[in-house]
Biopython code that builds the backbone (N, CA, C, O; Angstrom):
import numpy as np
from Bio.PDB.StructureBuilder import StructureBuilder

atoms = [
    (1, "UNK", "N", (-93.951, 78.385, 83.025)),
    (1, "UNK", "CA", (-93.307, 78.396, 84.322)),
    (1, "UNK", "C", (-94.295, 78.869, 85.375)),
    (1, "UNK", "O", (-94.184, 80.065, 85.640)),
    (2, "UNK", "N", (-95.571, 77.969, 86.269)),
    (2, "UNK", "CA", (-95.779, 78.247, 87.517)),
    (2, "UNK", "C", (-95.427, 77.896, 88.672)),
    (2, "UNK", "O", (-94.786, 76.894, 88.988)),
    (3, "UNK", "N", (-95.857, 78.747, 89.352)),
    (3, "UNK", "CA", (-94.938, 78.237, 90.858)),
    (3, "UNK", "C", (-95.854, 76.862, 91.246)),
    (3, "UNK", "O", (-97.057, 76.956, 91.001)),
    (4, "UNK", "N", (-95.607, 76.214, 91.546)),
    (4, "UNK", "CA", (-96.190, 74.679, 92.086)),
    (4, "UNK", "C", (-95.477, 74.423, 93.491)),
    (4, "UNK", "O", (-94.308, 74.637, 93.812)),
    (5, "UNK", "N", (-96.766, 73.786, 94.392)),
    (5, "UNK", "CA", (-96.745, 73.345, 95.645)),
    (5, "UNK", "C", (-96.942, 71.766, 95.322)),
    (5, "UNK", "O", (-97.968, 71.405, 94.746)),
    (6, "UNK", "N", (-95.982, 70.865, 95.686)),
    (6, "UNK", "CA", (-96.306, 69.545, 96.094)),
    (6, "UNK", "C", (-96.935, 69.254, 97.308)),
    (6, "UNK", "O", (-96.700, 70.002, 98.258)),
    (7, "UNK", "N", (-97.502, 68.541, 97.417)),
    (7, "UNK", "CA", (-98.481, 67.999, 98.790)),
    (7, "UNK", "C", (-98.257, 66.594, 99.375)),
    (7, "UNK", "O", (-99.188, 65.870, 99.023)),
    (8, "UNK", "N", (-97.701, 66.191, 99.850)),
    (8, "UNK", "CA", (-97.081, 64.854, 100.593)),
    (8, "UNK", "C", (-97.549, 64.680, 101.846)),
    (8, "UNK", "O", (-97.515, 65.496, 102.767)),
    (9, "UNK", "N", (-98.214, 63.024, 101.846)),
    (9, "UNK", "CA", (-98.895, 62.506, 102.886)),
    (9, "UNK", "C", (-98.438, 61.449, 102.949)),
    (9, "UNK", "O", (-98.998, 60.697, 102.152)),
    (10, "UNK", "N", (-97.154, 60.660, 103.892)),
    (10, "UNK", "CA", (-96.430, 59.449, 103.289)),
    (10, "UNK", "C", (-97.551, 58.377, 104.245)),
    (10, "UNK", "O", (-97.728, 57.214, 103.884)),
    (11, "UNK", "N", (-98.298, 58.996, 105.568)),
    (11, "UNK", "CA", (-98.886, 58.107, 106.178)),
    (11, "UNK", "C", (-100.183, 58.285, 106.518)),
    (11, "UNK", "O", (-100.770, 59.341, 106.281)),
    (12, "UNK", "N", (-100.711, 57.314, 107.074)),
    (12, "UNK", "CA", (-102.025, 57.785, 107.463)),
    (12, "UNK", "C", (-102.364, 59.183, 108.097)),
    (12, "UNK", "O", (-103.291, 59.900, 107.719)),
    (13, "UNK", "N", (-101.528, 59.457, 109.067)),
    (13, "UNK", "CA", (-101.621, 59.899, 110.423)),
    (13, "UNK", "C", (-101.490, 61.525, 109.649)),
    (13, "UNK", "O", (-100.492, 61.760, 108.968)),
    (14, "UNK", "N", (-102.295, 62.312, 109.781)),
    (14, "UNK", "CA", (-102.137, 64.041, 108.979)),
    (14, "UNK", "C", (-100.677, 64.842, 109.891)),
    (14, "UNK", "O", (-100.344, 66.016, 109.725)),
    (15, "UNK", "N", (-100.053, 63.947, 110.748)),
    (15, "UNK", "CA", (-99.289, 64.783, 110.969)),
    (15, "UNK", "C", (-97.804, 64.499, 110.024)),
    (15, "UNK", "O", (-96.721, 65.062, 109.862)),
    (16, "UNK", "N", (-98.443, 63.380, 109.582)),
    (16, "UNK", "CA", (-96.862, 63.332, 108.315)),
    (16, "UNK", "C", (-96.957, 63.936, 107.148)),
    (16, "UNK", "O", (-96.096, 63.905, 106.269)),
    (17, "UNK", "N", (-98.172, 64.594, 107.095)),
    (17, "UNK", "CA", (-98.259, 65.907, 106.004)),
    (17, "UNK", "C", (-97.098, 66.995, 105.517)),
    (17, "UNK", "O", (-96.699, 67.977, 106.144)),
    (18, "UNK", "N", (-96.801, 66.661, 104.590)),
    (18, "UNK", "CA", (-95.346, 67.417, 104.147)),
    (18, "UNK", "C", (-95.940, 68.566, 102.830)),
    (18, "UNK", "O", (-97.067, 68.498, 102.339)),
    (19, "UNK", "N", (-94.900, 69.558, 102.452)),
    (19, "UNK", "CA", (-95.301, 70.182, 101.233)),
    (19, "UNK", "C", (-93.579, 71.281, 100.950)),
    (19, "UNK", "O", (-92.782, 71.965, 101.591)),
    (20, "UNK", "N", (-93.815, 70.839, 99.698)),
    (20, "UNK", "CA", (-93.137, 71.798, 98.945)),
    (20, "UNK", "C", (-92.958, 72.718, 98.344)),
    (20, "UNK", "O", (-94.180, 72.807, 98.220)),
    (21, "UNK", "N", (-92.601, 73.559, 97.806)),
    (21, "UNK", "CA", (-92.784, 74.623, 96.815)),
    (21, "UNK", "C", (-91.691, 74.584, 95.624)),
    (21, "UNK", "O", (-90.528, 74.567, 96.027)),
    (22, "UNK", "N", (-91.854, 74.569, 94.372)),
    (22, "UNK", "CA", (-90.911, 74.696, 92.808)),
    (22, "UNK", "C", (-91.233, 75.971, 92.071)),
    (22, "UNK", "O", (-92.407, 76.342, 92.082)),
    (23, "UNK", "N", (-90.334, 76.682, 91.434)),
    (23, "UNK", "CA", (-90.441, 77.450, 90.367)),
    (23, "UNK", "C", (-91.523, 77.058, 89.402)),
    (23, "UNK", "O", (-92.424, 77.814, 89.038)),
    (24, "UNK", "N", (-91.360, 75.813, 89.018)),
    (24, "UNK", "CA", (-91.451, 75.077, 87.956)),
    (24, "UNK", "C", (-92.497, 73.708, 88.094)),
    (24, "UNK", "O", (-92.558, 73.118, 89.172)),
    (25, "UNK", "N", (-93.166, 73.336, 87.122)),
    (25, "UNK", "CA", (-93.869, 72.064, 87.311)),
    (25, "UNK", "C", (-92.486, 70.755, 87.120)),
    (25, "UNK", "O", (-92.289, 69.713, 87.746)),
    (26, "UNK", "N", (-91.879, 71.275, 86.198)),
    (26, "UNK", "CA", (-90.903, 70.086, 86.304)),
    (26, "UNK", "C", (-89.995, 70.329, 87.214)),
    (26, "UNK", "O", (-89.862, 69.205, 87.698)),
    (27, "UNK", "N", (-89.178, 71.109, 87.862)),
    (27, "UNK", "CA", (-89.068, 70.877, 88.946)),
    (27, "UNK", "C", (-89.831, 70.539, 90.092)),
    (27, "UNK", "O", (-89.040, 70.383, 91.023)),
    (28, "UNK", "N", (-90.973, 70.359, 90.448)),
    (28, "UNK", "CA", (-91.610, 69.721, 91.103)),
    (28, "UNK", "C", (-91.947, 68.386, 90.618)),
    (28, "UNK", "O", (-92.607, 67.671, 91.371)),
    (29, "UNK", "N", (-91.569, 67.910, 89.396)),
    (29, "UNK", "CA", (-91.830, 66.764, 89.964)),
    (29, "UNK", "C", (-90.368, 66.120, 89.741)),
    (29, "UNK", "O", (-90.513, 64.940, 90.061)),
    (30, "UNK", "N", (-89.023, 66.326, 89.345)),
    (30, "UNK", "CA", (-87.937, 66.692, 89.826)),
    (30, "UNK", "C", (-87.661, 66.298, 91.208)),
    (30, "UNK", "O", (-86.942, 65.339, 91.489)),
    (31, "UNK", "N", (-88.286, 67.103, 92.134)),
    (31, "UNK", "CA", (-88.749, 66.568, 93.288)),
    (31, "UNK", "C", (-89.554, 65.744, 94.302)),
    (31, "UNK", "O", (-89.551, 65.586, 95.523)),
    (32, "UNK", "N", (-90.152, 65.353, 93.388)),
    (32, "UNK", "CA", (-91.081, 63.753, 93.553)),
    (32, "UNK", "C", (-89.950, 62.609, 93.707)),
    (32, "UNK", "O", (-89.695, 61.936, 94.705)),
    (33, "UNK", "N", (-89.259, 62.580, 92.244)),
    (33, "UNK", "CA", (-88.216, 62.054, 92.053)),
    (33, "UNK", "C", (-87.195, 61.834, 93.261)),
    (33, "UNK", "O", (-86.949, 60.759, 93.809)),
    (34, "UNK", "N", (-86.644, 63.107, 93.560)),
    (34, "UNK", "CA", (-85.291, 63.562, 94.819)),
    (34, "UNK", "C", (-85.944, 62.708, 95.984)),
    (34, "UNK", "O", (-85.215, 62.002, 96.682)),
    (35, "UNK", "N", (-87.843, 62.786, 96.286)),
    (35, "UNK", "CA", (-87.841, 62.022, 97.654)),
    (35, "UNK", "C", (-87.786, 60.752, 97.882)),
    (35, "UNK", "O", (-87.536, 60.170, 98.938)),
    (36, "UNK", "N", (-88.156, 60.122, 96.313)),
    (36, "UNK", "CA", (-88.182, 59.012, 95.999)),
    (36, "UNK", "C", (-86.694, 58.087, 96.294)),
    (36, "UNK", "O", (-86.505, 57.047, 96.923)),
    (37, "UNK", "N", (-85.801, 58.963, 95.554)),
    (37, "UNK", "CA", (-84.293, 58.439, 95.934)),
    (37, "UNK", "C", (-83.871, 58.577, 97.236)),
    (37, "UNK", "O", (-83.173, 57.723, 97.782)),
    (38, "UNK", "N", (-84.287, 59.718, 97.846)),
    (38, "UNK", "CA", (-83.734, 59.776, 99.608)),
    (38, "UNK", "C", (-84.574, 58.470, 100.469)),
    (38, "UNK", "O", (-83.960, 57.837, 101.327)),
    (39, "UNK", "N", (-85.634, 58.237, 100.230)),
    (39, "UNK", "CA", (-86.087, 56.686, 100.044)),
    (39, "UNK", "C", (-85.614, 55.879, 100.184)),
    (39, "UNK", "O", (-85.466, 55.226, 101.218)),
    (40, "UNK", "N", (-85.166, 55.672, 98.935)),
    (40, "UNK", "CA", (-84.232, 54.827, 97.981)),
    (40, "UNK", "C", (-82.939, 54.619, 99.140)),
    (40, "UNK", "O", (-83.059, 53.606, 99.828)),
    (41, "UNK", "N", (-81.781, 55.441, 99.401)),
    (41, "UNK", "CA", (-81.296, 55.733, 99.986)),
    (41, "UNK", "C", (-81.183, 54.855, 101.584)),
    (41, "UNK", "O", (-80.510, 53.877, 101.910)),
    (42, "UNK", "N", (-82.193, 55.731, 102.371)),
    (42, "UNK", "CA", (-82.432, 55.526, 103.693)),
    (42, "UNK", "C", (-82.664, 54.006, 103.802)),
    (42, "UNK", "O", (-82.108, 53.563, 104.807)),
    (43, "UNK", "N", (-83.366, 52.990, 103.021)),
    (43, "UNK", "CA", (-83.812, 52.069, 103.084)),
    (43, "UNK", "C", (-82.386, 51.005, 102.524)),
    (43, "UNK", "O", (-82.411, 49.810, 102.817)),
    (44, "UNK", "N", (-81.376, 51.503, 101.835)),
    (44, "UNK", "CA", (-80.444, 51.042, 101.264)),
    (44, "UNK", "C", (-79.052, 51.693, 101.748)),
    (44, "UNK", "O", (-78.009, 51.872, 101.120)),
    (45, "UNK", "N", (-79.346, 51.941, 102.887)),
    (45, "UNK", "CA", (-77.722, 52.908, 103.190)),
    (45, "UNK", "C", (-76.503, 52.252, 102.794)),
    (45, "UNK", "O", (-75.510, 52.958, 102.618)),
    (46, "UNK", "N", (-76.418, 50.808, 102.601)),
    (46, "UNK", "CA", (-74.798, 50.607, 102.263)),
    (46, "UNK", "C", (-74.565, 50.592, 100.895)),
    (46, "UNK", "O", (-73.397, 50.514, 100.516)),
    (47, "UNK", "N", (-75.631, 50.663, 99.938)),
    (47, "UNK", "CA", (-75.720, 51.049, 98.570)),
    (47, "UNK", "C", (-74.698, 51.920, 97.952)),
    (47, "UNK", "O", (-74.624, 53.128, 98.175)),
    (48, "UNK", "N", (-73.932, 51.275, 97.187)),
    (48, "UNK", "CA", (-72.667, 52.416, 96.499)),
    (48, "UNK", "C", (-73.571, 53.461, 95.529)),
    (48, "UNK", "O", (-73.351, 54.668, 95.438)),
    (49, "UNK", "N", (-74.481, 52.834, 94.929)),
    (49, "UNK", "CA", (-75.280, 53.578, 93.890)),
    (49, "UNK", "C", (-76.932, 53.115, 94.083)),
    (49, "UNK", "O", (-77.315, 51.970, 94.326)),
    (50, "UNK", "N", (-77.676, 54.167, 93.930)),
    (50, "UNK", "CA", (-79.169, 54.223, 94.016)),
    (50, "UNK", "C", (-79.639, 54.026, 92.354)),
    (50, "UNK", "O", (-79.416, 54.941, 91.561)),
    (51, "UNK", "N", (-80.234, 52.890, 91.960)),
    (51, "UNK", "CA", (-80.915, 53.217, 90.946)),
    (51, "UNK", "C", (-82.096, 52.722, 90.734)),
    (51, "UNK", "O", (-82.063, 51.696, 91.413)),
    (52, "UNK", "N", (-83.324, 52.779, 90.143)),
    (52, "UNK", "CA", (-84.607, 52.785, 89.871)),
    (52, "UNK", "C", (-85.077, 52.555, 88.641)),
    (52, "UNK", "O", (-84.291, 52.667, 87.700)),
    (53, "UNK", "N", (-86.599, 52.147, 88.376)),
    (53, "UNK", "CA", (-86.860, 52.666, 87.418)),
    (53, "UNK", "C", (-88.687, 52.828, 87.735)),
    (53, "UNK", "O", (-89.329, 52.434, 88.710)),
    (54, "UNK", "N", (-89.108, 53.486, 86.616)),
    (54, "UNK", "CA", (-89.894, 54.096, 87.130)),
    (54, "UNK", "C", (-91.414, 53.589, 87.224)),
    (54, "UNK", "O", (-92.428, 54.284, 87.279)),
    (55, "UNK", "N", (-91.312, 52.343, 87.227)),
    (55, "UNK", "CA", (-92.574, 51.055, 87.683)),
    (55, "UNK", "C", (-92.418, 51.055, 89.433)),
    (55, "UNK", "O", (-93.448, 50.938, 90.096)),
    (56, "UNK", "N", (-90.826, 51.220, 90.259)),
    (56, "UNK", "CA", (-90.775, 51.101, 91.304)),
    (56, "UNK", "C", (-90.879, 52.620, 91.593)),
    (56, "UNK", "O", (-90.813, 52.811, 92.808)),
    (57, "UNK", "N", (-91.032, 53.861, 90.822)),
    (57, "UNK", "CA", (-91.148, 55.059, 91.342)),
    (57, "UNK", "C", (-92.627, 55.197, 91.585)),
    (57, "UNK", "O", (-93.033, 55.916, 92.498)),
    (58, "UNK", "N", (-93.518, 54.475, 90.728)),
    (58, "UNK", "CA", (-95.022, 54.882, 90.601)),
    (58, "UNK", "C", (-95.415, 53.913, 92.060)),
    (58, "UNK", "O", (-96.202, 54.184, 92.967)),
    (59, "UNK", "N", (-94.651, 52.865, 91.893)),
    (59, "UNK", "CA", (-95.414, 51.729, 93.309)),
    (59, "UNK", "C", (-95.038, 52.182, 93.943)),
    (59, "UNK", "O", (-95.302, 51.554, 94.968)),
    (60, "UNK", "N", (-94.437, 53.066, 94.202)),
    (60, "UNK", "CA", (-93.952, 53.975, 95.912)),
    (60, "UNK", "C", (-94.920, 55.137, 95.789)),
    (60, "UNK", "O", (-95.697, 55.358, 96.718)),
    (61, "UNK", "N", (-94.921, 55.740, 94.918)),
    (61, "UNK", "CA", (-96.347, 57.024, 95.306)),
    (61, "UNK", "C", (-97.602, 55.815, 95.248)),
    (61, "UNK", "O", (-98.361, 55.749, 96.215)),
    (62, "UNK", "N", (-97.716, 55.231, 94.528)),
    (62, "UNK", "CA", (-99.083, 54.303, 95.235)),
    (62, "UNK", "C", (-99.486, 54.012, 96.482)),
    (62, "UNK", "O", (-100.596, 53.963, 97.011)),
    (63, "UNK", "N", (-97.711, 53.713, 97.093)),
    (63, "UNK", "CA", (-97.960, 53.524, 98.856)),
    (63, "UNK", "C", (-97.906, 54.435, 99.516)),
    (63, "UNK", "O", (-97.405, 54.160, 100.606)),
    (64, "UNK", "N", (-98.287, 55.817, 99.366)),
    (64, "UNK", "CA", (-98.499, 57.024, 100.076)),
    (64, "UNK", "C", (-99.420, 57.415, 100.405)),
    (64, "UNK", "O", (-100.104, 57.546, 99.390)),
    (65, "UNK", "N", (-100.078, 57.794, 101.428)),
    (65, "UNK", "CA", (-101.597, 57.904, 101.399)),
    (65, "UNK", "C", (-101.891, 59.142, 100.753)),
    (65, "UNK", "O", (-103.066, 59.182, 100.386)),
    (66, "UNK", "N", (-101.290, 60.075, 100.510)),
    (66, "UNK", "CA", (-101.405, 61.172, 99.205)),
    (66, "UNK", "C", (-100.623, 61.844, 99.099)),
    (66, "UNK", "O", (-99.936, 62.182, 100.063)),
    (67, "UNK", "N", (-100.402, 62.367, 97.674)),
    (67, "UNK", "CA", (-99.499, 63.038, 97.058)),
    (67, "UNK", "C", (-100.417, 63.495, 95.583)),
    (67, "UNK", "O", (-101.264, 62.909, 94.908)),
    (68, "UNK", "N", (-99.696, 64.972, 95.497)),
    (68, "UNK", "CA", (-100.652, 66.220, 94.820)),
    (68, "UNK", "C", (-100.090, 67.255, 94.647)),
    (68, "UNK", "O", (-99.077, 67.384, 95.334)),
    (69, "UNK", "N", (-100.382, 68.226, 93.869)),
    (69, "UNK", "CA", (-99.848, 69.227, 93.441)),
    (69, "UNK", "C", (-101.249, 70.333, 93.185)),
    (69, "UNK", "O", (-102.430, 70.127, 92.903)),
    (70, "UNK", "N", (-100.478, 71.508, 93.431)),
    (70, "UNK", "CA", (-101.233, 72.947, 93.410)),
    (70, "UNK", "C", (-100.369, 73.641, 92.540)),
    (70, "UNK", "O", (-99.216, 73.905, 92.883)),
    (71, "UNK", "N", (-100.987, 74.065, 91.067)),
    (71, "UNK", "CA", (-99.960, 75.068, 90.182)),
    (71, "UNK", "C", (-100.911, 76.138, 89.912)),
    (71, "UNK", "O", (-102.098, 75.865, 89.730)),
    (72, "UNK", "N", (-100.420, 77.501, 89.869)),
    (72, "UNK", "CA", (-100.636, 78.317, 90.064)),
    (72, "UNK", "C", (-101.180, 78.932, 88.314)),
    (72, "UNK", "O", (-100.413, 78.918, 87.350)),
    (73, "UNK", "N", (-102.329, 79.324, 88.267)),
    (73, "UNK", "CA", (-102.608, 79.952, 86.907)),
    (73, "UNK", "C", (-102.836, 81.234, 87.177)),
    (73, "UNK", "O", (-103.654, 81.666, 87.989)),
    (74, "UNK", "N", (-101.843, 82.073, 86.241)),
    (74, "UNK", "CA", (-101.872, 83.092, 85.904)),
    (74, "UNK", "C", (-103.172, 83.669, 85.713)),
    (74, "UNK", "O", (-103.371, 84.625, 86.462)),
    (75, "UNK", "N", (-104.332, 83.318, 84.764)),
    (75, "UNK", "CA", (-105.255, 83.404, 84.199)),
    (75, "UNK", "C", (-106.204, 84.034, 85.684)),
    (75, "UNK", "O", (-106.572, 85.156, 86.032)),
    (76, "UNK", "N", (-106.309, 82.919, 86.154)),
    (76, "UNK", "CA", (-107.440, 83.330, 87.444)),
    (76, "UNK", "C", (-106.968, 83.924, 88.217)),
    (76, "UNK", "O", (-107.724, 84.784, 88.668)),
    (77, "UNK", "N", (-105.280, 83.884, 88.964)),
    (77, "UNK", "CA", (-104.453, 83.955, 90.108)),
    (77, "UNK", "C", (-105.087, 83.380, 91.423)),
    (77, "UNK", "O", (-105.410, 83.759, 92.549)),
    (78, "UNK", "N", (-105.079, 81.833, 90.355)),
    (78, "UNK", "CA", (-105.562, 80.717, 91.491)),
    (78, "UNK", "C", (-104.853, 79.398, 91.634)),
    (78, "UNK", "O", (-104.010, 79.366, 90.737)),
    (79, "UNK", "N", (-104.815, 78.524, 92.198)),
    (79, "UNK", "CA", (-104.007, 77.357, 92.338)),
    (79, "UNK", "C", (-104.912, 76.153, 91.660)),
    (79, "UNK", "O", (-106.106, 76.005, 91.920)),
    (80, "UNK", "N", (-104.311, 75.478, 90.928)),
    (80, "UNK", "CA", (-105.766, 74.404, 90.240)),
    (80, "UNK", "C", (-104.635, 73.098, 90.869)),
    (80, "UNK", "O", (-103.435, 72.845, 90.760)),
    (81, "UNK", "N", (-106.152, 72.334, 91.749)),
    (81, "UNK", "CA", (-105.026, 70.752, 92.082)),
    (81, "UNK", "C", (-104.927, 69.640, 91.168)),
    (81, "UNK", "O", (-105.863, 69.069, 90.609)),
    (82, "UNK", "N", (-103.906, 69.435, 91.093)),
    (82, "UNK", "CA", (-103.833, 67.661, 90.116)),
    (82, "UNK", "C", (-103.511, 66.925, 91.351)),
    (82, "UNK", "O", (-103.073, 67.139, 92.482)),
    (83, "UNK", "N", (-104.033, 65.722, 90.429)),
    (83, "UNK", "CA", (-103.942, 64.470, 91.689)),
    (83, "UNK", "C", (-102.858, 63.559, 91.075)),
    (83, "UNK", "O", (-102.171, 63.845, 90.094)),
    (84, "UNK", "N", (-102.799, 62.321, 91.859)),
    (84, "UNK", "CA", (-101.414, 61.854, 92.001)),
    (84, "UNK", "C", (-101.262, 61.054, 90.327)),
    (84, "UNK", "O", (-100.129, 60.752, 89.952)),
    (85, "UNK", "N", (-102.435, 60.771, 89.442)),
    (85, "UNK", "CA", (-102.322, 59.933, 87.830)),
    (85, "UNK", "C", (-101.838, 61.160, 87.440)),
    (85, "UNK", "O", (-100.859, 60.935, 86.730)),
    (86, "UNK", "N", (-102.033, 62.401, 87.546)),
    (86, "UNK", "CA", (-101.609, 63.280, 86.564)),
    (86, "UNK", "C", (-99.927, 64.038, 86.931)),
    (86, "UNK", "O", (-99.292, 64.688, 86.100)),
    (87, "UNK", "N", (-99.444, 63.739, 88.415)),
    (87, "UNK", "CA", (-98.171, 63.920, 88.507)),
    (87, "UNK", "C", (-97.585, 62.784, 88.159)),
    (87, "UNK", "O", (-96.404, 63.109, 88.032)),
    (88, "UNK", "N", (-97.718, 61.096, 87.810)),
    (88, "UNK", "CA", (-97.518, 60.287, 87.136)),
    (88, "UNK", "C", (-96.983, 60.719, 85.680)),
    (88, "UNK", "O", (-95.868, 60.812, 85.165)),
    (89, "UNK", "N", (-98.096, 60.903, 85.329)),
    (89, "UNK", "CA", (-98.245, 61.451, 83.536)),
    (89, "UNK", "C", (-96.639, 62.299, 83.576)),
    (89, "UNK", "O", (-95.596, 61.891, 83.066)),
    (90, "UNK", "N", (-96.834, 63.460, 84.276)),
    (90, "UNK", "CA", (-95.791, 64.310, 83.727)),
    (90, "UNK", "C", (-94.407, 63.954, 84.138)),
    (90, "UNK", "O", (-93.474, 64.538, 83.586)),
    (91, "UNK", "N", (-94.115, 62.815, 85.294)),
    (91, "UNK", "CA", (-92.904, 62.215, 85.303)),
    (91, "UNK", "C", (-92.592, 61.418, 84.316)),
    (91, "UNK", "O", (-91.469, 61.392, 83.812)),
    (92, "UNK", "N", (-93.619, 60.652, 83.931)),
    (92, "UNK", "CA", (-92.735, 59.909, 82.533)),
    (92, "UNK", "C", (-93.041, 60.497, 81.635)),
    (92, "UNK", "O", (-92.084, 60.133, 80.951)),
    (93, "UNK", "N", (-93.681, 61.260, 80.865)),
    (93, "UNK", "CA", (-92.832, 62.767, 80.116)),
    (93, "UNK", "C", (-91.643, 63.544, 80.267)),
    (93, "UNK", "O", (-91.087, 64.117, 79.330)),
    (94, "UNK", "N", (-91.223, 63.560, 81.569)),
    (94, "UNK", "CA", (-90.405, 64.203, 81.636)),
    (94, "UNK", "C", (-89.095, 63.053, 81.559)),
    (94, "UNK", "O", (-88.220, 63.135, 80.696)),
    (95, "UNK", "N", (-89.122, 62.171, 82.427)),
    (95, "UNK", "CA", (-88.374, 61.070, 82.203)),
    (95, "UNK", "C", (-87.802, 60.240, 80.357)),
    (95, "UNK", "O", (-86.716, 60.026, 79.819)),
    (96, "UNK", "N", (-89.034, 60.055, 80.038)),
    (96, "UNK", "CA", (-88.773, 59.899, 78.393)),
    (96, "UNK", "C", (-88.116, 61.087, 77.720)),
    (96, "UNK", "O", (-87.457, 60.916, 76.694)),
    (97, "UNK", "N", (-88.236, 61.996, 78.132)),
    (97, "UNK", "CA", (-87.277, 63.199, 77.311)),
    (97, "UNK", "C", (-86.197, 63.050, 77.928)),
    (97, "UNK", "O", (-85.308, 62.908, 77.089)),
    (98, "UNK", "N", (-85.542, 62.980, 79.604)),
    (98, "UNK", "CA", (-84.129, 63.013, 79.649)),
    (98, "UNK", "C", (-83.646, 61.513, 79.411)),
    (98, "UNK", "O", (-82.421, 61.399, 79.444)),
    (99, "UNK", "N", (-84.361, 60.336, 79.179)),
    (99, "UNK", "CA", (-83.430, 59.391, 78.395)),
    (99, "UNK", "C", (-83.555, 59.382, 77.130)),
    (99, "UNK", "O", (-83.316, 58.294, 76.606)),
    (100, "UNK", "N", (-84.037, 60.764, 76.019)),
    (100, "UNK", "CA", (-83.865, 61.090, 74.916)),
    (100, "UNK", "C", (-84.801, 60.579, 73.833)),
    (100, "UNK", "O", (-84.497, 60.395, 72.655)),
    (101, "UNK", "N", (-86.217, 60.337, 74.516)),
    (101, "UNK", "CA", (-87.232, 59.910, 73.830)),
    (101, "UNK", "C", (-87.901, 61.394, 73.066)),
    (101, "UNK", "O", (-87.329, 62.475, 72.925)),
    (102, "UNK", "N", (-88.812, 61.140, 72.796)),
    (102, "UNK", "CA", (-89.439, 62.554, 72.596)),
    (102, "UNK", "C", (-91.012, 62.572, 73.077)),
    (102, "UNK", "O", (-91.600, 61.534, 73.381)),
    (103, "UNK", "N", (-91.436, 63.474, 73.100)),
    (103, "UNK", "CA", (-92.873, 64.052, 74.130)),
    (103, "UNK", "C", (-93.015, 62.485, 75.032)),
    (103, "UNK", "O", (-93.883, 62.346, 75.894)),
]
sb = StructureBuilder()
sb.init_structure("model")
sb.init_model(0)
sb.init_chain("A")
sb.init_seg("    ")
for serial, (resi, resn, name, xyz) in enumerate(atoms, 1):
    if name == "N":
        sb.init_residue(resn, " ", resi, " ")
    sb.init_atom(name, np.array(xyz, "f"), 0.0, 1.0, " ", f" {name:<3s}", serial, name[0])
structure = sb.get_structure()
């Protein structure tokens, strides 16, 4: 359990620079997810139901001009960054476990 900062850049322009903060690495990317659907959402407002899968979750962080994460190690009491293949990685890990796959 480290605390993790997401880093969101949906556009060119640095003033659409966004960031988050999670308990958790999987809740952060939990929340990759949540912006993905408000997305989802905004772009689909008369939509009774939002659903996805996660070839159209990865081609939407592709079209971001960046997105990243800062998790916090105990060890140093420093922040180490991953970049956007390795918050990939741990969404469909995490994804394959809640539709009951394993690792």
């Amino acid at each position: 359990m480290s605390h993790t900062i997401l880093l969101v850049q949906p556009g060119i322009l640095p003033e659409t620079r966004t960031f988050s903060d999670f308990e958790t690495v999987n809740e952060c990317m939990e929340g990759v997810c949540r912006i993905f659907e408000e997305h989802l959402k905004h772009n689909n407002p008369n939509a009774p139901t939002i659903t996805y899968d996660i070839r159209q979750l990865f081609d939407y962080m592709d079209q971001l001009a960046d997105i990243s994460c800062l998790i916090y190690q105990n060890s140093t009491k420093t922040y180490a960054p991953y970049n956007k293949e390795w918050i990939k990685e741990k969404i469909y890990v995490l994804m394959r476990r809640a539709a009951g796959g394993t690792n």
